[in-house]
C-alpha positions as CSV (number, residue, x, y, z in Angstrom):
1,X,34.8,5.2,-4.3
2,X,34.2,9.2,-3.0
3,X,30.8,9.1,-4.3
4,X,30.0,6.1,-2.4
5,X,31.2,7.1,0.4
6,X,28.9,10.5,0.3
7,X,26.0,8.4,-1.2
8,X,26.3,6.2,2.1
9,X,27.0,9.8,4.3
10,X,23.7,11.0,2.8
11,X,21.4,7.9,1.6
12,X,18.6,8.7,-1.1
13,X,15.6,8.6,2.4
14,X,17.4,11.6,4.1
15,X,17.3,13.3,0.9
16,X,13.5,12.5,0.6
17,X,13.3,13.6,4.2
18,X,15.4,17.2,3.2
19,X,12.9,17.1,0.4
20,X,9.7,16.9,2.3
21,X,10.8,19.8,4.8
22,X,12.0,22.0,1.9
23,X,8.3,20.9,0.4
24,X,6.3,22.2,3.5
25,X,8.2,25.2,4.1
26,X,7.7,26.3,0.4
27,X,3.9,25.5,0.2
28,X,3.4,27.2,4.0
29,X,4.9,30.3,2.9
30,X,4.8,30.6,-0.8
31,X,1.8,29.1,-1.7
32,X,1.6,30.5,-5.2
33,X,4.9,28.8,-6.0
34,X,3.9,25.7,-4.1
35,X,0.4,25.1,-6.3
36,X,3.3,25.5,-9.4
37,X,5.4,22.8,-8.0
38,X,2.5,20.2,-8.6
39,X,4.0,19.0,-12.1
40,X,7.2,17.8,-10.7
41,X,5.3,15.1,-8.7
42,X,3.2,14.2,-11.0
43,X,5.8,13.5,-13.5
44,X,7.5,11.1,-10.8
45,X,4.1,9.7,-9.4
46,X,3.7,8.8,-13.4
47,X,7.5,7.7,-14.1
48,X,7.3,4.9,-11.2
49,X,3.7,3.8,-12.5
50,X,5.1,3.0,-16.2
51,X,7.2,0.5,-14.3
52,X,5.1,-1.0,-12.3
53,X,2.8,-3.1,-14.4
54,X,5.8,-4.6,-16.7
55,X,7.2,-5.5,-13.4
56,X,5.0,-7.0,-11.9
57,X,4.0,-9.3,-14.7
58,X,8.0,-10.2,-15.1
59,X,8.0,-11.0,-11.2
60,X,5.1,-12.6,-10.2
61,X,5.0,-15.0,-13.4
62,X,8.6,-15.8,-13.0
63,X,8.2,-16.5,-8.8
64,X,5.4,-18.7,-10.1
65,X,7.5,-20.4,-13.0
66,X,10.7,-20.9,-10.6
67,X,7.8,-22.8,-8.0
68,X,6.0,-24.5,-10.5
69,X,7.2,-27.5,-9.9
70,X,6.3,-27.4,-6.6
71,X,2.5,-27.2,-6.3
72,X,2.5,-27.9,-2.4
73,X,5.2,-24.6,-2.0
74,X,3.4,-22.4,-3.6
75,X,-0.1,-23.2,-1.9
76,X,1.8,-23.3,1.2
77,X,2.8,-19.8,0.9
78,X,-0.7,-18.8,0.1
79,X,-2.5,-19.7,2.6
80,X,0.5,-18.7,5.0
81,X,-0.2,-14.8,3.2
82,X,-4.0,-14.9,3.3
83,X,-4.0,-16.0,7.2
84,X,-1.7,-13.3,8.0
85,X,-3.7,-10.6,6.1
86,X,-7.2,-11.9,7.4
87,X,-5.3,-11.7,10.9
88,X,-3.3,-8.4,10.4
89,X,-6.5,-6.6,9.0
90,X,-8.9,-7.7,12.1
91,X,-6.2,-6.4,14.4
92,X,-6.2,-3.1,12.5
93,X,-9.6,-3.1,12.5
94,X,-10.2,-3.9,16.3
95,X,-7.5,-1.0,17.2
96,X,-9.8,1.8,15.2
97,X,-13.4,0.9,17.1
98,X,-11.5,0.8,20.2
99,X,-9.2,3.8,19.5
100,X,-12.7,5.4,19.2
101,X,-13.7,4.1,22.2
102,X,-11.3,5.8,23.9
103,X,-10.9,9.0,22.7
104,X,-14.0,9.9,20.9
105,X,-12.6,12.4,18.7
106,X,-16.5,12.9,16.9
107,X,-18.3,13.8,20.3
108,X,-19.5,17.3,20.0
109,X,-18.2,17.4,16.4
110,X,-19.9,20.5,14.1
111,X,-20.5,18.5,10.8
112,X,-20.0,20.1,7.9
113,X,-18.9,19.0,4.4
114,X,-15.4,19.3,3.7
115,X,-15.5,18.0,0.5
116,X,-16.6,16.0,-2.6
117,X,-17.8,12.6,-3.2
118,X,-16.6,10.6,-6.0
119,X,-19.5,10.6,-8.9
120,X,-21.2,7.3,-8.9
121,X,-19.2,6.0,-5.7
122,X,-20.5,2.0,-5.1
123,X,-22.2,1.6,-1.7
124,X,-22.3,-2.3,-2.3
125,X,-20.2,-5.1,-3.2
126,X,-21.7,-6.5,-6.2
127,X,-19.6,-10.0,-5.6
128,X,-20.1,-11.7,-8.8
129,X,-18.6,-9.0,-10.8
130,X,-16.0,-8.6,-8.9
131,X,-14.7,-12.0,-9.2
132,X,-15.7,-11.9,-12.9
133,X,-13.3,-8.8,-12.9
134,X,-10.3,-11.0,-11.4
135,X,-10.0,-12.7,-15.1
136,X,-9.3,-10.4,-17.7
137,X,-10.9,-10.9,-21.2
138,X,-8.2,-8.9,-22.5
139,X,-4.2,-9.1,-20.7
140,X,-3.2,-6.1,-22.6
141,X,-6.6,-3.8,-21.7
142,X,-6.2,-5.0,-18.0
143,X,-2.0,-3.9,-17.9
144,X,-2.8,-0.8,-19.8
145,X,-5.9,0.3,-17.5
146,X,-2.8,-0.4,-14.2
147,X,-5.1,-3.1,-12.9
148,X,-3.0,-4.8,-11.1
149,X,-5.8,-8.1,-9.1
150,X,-6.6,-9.4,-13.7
151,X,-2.7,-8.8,-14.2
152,X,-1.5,-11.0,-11.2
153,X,-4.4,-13.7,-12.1
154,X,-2.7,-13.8,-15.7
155,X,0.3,-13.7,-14.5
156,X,0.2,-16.9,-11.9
157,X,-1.5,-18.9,-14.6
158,X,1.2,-17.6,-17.3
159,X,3.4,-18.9,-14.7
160,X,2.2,-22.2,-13.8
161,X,1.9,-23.0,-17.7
162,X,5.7,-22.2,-18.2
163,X,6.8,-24.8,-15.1
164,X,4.6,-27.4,-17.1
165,X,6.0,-26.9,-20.4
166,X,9.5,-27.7,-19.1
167,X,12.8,-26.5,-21.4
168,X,10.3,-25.0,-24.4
169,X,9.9,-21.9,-21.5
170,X,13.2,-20.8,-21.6
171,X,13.2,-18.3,-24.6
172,X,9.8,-16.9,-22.7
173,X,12.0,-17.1,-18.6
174,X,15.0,-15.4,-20.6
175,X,12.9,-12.8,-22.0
176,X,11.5,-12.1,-18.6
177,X,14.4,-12.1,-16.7
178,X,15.3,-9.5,-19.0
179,X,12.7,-7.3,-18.8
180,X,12.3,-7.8,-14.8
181,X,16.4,-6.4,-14.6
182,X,15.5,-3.7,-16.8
183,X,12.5,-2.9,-14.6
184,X,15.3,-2.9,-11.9
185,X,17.6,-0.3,-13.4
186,X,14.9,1.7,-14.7
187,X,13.7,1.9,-11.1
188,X,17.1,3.1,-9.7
189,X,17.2,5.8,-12.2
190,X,13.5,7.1,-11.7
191,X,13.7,7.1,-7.8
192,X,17.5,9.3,-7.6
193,X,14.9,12.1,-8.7
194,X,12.5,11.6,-5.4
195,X,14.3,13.9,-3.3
196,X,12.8,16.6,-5.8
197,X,9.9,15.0,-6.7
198,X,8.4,15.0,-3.0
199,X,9.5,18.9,-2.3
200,X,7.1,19.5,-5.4
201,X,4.6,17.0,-4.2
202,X,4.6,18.8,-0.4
203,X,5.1,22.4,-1.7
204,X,1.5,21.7,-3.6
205,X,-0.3,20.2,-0.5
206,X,0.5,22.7,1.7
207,X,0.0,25.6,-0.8
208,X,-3.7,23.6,-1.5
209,X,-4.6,21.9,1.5
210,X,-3.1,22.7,4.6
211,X,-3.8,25.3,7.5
212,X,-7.3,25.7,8.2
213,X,-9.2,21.9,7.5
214,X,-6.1,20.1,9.2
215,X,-6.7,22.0,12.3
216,X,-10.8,21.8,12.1
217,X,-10.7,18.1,11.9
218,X,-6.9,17.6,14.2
219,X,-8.4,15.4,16.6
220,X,-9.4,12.7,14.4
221,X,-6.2,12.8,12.5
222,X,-4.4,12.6,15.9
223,X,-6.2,9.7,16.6
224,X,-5.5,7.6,13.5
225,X,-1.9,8.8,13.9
226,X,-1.4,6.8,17.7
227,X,-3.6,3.9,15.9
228,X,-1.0,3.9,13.2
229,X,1.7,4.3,15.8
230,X,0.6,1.2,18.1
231,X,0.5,-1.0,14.6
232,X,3.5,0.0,13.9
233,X,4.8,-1.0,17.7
234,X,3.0,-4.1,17.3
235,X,5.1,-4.8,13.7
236,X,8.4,-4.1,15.5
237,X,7.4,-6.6,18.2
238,X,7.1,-9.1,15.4
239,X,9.8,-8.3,13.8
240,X,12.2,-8.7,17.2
241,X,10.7,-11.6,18.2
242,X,11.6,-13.1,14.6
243,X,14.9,-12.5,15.5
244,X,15.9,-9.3,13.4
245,X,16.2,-5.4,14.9
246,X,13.3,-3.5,14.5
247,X,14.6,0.1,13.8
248,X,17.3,-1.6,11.8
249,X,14.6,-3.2,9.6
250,X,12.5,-0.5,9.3
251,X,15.5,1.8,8.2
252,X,16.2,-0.4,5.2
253,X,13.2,0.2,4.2
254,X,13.0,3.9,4.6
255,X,13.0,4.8,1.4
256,X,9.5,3.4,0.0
257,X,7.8,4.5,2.9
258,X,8.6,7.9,2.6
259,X,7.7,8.2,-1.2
260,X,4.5,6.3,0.5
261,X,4.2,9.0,3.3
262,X,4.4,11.7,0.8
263,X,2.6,9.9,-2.4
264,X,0.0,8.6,-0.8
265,X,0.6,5.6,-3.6
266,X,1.8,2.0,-2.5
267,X,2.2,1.4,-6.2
268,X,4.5,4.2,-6.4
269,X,6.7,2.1,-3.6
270,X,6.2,-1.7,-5.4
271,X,9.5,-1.1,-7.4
272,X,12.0,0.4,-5.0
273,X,10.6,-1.7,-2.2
274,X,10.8,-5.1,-4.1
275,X,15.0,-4.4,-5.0
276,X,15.5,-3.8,-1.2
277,X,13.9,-6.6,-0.2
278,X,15.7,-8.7,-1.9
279,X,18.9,-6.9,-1.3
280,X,18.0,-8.2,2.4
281,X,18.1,-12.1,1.8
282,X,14.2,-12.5,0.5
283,X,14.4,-15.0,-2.5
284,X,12.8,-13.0,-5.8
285,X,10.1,-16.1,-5.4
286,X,9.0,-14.6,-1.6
287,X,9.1,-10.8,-3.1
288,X,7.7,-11.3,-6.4
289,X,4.7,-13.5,-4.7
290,X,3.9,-11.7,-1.7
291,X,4.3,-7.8,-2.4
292,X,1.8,-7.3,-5.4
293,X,-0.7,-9.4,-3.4
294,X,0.0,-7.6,-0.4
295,X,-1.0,-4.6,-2.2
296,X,-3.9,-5.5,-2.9
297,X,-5.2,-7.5,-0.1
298,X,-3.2,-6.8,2.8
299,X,-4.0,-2.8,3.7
300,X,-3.5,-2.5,7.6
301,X,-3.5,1.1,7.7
302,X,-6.2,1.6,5.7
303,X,-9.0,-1.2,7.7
304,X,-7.7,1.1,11.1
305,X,-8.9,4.4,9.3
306,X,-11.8,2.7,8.1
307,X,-13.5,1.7,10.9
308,X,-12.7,4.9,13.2
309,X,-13.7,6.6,10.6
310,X,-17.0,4.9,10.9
311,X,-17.3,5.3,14.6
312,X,-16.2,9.1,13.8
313,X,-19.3,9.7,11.7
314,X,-21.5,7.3,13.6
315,X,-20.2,9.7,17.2
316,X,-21.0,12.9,15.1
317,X,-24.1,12.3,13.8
318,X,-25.3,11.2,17.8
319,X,-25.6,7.8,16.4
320,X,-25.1,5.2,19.5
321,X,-22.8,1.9,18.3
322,X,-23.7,-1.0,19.9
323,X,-22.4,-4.6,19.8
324,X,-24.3,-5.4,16.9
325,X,-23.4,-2.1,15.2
326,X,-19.7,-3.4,16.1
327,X,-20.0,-6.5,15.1
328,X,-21.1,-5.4,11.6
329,X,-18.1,-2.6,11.7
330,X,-15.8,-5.4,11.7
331,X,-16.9,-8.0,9.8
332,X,-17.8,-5.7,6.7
333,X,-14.6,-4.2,6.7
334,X,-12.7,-7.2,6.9
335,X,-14.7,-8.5,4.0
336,X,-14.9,-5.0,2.2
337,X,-11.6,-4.2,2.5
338,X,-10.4,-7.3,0.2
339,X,-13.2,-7.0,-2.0
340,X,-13.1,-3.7,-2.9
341,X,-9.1,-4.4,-4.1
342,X,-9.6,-3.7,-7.4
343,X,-12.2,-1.2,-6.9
344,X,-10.8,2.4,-7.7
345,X,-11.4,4.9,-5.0
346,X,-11.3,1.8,-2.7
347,X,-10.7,3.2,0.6
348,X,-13.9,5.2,0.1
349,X,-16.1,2.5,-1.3
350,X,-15.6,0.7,2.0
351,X,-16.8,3.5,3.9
352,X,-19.8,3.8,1.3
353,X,-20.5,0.5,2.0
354,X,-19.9,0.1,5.3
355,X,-21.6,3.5,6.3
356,X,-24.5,2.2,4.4
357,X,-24.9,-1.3,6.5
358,X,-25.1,0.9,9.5
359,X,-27.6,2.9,8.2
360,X,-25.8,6.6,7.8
361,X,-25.8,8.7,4.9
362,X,-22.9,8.0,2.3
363,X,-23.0,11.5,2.1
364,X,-20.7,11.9,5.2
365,X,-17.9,10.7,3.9
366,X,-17.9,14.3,2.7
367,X,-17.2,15.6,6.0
368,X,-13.8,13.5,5.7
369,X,-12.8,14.3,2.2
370,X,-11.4,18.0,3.1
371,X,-8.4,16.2,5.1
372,X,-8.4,13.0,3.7
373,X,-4.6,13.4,2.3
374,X,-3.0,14.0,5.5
375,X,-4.6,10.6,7.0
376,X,-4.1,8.6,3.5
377,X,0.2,9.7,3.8
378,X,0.1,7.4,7.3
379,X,-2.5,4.9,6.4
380,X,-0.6,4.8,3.3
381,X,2.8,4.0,5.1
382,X,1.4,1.5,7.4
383,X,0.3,0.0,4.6
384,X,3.9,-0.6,2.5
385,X,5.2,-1.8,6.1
386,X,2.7,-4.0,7.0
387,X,4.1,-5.8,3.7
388,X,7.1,-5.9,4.7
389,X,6.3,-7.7,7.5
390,X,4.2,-10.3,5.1
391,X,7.5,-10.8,3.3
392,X,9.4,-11.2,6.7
393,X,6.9,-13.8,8.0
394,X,6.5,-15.4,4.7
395,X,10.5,-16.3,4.2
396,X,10.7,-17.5,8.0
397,X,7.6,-19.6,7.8
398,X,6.8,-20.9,4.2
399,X,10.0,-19.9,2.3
400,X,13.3,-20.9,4.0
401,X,13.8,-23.6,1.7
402,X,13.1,-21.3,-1.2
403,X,16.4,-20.2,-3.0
404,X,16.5,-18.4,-6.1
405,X,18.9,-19.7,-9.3
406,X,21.9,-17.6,-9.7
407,X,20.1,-16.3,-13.1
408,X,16.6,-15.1,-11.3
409,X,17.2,-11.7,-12.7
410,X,16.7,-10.4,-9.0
411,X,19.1,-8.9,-6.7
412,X,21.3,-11.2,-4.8
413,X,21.4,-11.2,-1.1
């Protein structure tokens, strides 16, 4: 009973907040130590990815299998996520030419390379591959290579098969159930060690990164940082106007979006934030559906940073943007930024290709790569909320019929 009480005096996302200040005070002033620290994140960053893949195979297949019998549900509630994501992403999208617009952070901008591209970086979508890549010729390959678009097609057709083999599943849905609660508690034990996990992830980004290049490049990073603000103003008006408290919301939810802020990883966050999710009321079927798709295809701060930082490059090379130059800013990044889901290195490949439909070098994202973690921790966040408001929307609109069986293997409300 005392150690709940302290647990609820200090929850685990003011530890992670203690954490992160403890982080970026070590790596400011001892950065030798700092660089030294790396390992400790690492080992967490690679603890939380062992879990994701079993879990979201268990999930996903059994919030398929529980609406399997229910054809019209399920396509319902995809085509309720895919509208919102199309919807949420052009908003995102239209904020960062704007937010450009308006404060033209690369007018008089010295360019100069900050950093490296990726070898072999795509500049273009090659469209048939990559919806020859959504099926996986080997289940096993796909889990073990953390791909996460093959493992959720597997998984929903795994899923649908079980509904339509009626009580023969069961052994399989036990078996499941089992492995998704493990995932649970596995989860619980692997995030009590974020607190220390993110001082060692902060200590090495400081000690490596900080100083000089986040100053020399501030006033685009300010700029994404109000973008990200005004989506996140725009998710609380959602969120009110769906009936629940904002800051109330967002603080149950602290805890993955600080290990995003300071991971720069939604996977890391897919775990932790599906068990608090549920915790609120959303059925296992709305969670297990919605948050592995969502992160993949629903990345609101990443299509802001996308196209300002487009219109950055476009600003600094002199490059004038008209409407057509818009136009094609918006639509490929809406497409891009969904096609390039199960690309590695995806938030770059979209400015590859994006950069190369406007007709600038690919060679500038360069110029971005030098600060690139400090604008990937907000985009990053943005992102993991922006889900959370897809799992909001989802249970109001296409899922308050949708109750979970007492043995779902999820977290009750």
């Amino acid at each position: 009973m005392e150690n709940a009480k302290k647990s609820s005096r200090f929850p685990l996302w003011a530890q992670i907040l203690v954490g992160l200040f403890i982080g970026v005070v070590i790596g400011a002033l001892w950065p030798k130590i700092g660089t030294a620290l790396q390992p400790l994140g690492l080992a967490f960053i690679k603890a939380i990815k062992m879990i994701v893949m079993p879990l979201v195979f268990s999930a996903v297949t059994l919030g398929i299998y529980k609406m399997g019998s229910d054809i019209k549900q399920l396509g319902r509630l995809g085509l309720i996520a895919f509208v919102w994501f199309y919807l949420a992403t052009g908003i995102s999208v239209l904020l960062g030419i704007g937010l450009n617009e308006v404060f033209h952070p690369g007018a008089g901008v010295a360019l100069q390379a900050t950093g490296k591209i990726p070898q072999n970086l795509a500049t273009s979508i090659d469209w048939a591959k990559f919806f020859l890549d959504i099926i996986p010729d080997n289940i096993v390959n796909a889990v073990a290579n953390q791909k996460i678009i093959p493992t959720l097609f597997f998984s929903i057709c795994f899923g649908l098969c079980l509904g339509a083999i009626g009580e023969k599943a069961k052994g399989v849905v036990n078996v499941l159930e089992g492995i998704m609660e493990a995932m649970f508690r596995l989860t619980k034990g692997v995030v009590a060690t974020a607190p220390l996990a993110v001082a060692g992830i902060m200590a090495w980004v400081f000690a490596t990164q900080g100083g000089k290049m986040l100053w020399a490049m501030a006033k685009l990073i300010g700029t994404l940082y109000v973008g990200l603000l005004i989506v996140m103003v725009v998710f609380w008006v959602i969120v009110y106007f769906l009936g629940l408290n904002p800051f109330a919301t967002t603080k149950k939810v602290m805890e993955p979006l600080l290990l995003a802020f300071t991971t720069c990883s939604s996977e890391v966050t897919l775990p932790v934030h599906m068990e608090i999710l549920e915790r609120t009321g959303i059925p296992n079927k709305v969670v297990s559906f919605v948050l592995p798709l969502g992160y993949s295809f629903n990345l609101d701060g990443a299509a802001l940073y996308q196209s300002l930082a487009v219109c950055f490059l476009a600003e600094a090379y002199g490059i004038p943007l008209d409407a057509s130059s818009l136009l094609t800013i918006l639509v490929t990044t809406l497409i891009a930024n969904k096609g390039t889901a199960n690309v590695p290195a995806a938030s770059l490949v979209v400015l590859a290709v994006i950069l190369t439909s406007i007709g600038l070098p690919v060679e500038a994202i360069a110029i971005l790569a030098g600060v690139d973690r400090f604008m990937d921790m907000g985009r990053t966040t943005v992102n993991v909320f922006g889900n959370t408001i897809a799992a909001i929307l989802l249970h109001k609109f296409g899922g308050k019929d949708i109750t979970d069986e007492p043995a779902n293997g999820g977290v009750s409300a």
